[in-house]
LUMTOR-88909 format. One line per field, with one value per residue: residue number from 1; residue in three letters; x, y, z of N, C-alpha, C, O, CB in turn. Coordinates in steps of 0.1 Angstrom, whole numbers, plus 2048, in hexadecimal, padded with zeros to 3 digits. Glycine has a CB too. Layout:
n	NUM;...
res	ALA;...
neast	X;...
nnorth	Y;...
nup	Z;...
caeast	X;...
canorth	Y;...
caup	Z;...
ceast	X;...
cnorth	Y;...
cup	Z;...
oeast	X;...
onorth	Y;...
oup	Z;...
cbeast	X;...
cbnorth	Y;...
cbup	Z;...
***
This chain:
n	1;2;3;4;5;6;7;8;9;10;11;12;13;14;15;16;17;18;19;20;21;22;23;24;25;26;27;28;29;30;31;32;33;34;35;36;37;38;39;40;41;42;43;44;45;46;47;48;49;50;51;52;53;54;55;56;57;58;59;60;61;62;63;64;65;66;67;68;69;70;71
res	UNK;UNK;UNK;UNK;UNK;UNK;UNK;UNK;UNK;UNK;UNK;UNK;UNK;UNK;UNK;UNK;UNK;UNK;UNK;UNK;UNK;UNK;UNK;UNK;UNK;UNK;UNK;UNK;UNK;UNK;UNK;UNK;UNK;UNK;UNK;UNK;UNK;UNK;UNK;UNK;UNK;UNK;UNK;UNK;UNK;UNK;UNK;UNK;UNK;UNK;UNK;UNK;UNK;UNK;UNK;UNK;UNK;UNK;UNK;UNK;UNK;UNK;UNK;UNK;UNK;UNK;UNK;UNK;UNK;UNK;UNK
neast	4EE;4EA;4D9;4EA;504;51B;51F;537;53C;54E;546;54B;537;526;53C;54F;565;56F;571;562;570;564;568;585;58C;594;599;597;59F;595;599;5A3;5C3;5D1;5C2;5CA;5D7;5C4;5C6;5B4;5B5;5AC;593;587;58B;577;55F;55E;554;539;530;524;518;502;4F9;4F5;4DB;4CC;4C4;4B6;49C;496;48D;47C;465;45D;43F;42B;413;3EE;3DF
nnorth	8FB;8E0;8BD;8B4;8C7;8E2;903;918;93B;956;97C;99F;9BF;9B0;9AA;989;97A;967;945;91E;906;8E9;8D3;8D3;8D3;8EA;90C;92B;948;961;97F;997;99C;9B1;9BA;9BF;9A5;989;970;956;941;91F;920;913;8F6;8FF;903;8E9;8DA;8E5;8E2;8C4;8C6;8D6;8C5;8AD;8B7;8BD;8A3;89A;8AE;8A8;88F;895;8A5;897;88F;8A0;898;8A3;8BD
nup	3F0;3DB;3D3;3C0;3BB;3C9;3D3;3E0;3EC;3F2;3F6;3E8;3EE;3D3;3C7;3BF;3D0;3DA;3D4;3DD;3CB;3C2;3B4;3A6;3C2;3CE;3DB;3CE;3C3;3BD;3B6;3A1;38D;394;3AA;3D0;3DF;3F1;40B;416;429;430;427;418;41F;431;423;416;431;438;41B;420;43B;430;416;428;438;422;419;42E;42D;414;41A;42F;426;410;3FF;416;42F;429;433
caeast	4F2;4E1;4E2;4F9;50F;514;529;535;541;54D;547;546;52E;522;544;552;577;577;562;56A;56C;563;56C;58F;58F;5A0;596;595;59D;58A;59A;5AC;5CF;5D3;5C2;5D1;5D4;5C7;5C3;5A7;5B9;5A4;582;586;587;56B;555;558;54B;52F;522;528;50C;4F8;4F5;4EB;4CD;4C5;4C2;4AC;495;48E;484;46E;45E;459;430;42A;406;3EA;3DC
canorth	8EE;8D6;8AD;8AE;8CC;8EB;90A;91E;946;964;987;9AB;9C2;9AC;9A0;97F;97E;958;93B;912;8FA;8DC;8C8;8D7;8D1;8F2;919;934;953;96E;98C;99B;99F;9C4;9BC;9BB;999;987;962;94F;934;915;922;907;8EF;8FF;905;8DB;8D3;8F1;8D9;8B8;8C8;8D9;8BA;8A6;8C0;8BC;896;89B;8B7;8A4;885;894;8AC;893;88D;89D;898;8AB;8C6
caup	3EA;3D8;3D5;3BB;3BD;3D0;3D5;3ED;3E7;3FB;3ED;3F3;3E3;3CE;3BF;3BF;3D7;3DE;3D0;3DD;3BE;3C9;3A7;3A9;3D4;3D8;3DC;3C7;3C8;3AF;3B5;393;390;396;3B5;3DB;3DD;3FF;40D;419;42F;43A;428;40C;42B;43A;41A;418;43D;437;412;421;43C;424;410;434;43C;416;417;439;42A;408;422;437;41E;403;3FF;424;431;42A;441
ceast	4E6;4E5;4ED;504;507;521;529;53F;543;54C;545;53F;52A;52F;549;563;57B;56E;56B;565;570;567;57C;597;59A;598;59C;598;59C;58C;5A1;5B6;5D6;5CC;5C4;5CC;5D0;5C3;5BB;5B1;5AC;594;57E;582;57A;560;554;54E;53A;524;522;517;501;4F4;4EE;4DC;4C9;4BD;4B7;4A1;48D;488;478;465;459;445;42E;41A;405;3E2;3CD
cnorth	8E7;8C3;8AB;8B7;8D9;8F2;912;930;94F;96D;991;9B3;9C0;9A1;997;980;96F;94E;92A;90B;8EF;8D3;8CC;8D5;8DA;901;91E;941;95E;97B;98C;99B;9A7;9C7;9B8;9AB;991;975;95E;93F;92C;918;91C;8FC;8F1;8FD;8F3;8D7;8DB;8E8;8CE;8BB;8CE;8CD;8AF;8A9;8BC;8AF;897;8A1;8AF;895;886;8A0;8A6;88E;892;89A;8A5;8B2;8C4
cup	3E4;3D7;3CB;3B8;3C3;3CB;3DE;3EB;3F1;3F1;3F1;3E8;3D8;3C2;3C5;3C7;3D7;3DA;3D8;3CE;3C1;3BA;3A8;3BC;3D1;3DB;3D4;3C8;3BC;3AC;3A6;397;398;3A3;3C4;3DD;3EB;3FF;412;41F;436;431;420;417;432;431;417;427;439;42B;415;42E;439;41E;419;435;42F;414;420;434;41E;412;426;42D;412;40A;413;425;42E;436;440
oeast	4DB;4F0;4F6;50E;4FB;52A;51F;54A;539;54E;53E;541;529;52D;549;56C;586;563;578;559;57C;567;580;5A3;5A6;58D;5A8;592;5A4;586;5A3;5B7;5DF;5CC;5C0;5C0;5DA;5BF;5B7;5B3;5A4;58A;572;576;573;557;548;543;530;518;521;50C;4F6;4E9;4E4;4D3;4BF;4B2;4AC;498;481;47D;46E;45A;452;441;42E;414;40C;3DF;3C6
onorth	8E8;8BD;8A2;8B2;8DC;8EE;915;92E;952;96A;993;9B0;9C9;998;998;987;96B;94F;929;90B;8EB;8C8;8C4;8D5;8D6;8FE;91A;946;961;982;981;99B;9A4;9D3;9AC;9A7;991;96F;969;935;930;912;91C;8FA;8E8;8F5;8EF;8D2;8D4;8E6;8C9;8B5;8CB;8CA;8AA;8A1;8B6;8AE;894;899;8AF;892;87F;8A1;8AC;88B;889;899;8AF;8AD;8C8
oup	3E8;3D9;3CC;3B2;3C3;3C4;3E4;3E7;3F8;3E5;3FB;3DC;3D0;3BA;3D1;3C1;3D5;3DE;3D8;3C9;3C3;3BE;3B0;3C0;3D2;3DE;3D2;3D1;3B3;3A4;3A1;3A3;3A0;3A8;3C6;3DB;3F3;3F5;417;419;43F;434;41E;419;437;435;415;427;43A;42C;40A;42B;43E;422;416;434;430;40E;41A;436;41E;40E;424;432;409;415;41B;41A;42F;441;448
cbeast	4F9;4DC;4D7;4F7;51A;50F;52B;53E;538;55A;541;554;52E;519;54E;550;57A;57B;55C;566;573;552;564;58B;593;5B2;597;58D;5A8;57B;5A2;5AA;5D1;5CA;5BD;5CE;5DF;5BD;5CA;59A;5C5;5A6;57B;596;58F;56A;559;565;553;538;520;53C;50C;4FD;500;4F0;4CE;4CE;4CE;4AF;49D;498;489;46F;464;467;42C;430;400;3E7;3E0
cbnorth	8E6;8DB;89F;8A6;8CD;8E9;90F;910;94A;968;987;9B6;9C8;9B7;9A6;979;986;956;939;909;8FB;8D9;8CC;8E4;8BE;8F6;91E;933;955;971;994;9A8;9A1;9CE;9BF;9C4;994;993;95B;94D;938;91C;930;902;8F0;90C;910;8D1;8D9;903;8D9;8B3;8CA;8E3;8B3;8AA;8D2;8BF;88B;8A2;8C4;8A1;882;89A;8B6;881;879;8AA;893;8A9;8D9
cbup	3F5;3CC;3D2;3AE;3B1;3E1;3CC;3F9;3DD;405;3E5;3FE;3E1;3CA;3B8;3B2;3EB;3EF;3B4;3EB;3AF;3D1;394;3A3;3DC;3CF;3E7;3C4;3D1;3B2;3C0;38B;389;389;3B4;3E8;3D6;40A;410;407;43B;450;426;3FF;435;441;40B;419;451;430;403;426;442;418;40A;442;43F;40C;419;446;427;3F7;42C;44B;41B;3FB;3F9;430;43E;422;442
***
């Protein structure tokens, strides 16, 4: 994540199955047409709590890392 957007993606060898779109607030799902189609219950819910604490830790990290002392 970062401070002003993030994303959040499942995938299996390297391709894309499920992305959250957070401007849209829903889940995605990336397979093609033509293929078996499956669901992802709850992981749009989850992929919010997941950048809501990503963005926490992020706010903490640029705090204590801004100018630290030197060694």
């Amino acid at each position: 994540c970062s401070d002003s957007d993030g994303v959040n993606m499942y995938g299996l060898d390297g391709e894309e199955l499920w992305y959250a779109d957070f401007n849209k607030k829903e889940g995605v799902v990336a397979l093609p047409p033509f293929a078996d189609q499956i669901s992802f219950p709850g992981y749009y819910e989850q992929a919010v709590v997941v950048q809501g604490i990503c963005k926490a830790n992020l706010a903490v990290d640029i705090k204590a890392y801004k100018n630290p002392p030197e060694t």
